[in-house]
C-alpha positions in Angstrom: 77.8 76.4 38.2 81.5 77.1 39.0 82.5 80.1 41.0 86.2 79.2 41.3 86.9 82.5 38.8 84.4 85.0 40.7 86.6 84.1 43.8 89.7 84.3 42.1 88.4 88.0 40.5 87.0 88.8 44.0 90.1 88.3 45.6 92.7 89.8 43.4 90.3 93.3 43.3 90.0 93.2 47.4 93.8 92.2 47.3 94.9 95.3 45.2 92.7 97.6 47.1 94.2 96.4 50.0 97.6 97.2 49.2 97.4 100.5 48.0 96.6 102.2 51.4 99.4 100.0 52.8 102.0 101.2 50.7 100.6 104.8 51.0 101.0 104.3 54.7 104.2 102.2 54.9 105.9 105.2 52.7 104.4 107.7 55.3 106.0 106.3 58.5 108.8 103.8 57.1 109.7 105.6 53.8 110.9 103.4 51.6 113.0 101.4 54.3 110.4 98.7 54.4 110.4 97.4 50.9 111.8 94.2 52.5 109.0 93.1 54.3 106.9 93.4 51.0 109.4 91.2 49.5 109.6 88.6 52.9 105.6 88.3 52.4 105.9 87.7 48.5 108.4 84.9 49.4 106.3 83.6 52.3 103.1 83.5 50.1 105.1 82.0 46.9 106.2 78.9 48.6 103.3 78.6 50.3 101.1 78.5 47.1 103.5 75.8 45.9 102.7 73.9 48.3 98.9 74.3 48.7 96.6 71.6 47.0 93.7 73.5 46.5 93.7 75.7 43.4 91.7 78.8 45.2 93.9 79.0 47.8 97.3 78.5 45.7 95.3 81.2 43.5 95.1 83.9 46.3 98.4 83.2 47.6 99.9 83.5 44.3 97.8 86.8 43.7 98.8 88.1 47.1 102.4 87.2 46.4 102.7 89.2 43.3 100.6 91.9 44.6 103.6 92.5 47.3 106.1 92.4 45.0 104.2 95.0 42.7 104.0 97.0 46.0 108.4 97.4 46.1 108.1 99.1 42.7 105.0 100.9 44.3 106.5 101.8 47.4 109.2 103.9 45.4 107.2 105.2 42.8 104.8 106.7 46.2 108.6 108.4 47.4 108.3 110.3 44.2 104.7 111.2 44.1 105.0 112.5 47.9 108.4 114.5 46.3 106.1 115.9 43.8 103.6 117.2 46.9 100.8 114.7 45.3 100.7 113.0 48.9 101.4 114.5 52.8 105.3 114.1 53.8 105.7 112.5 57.4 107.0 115.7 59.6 108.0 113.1 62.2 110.2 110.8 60.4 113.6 112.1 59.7 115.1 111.7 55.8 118.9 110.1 55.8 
């Protein structure tokens, strides 16, 4: 038996559901001023799953990678929705 795409399938579901509270938070305290670090971890995790040997791991990476770059596009699309009242607006953190 070969589990290599149950793992692959787990990972990419627990590695979306992962990021959605994070960009939901990151928007709350950081606004959309940290879209950088998103994009510093997608880099990080696509030259590391270039260079890892071991097709799960390159997998996750890759998935993980992607996932963070989806998150930029998420991150300001969550601006919006908070705009719109859909989400709670940060009192505390001052708009430029």
């Amino acid at each position: 038996m070969n589990f290599t795409g149950i793992i692959i399938g787990v990972s990419a579901f627990l590695c979306i559901g992962i990021f959605h509270p994070i960009v939901i938070k990151s928007e709350y305290y950081f606004g959309t001023r940290c879209w950088w670090v998103f994009l510093l971890v997608s880099l990080v995790c696509i030259t590391c799953s270039l260079f890892t040997e071991a097709i799960i791991g390159s997998t996750i990476l890759g998935v993980v990678a992607f996932s963070s770059l989806w998150s930029i596009h998420e991150l300001f699309k969550q601006k919006k929705r908070v705009e719109k009242g859909w989400f709670p607006k940060n009192p505390k953190r001052k708009e430029k």
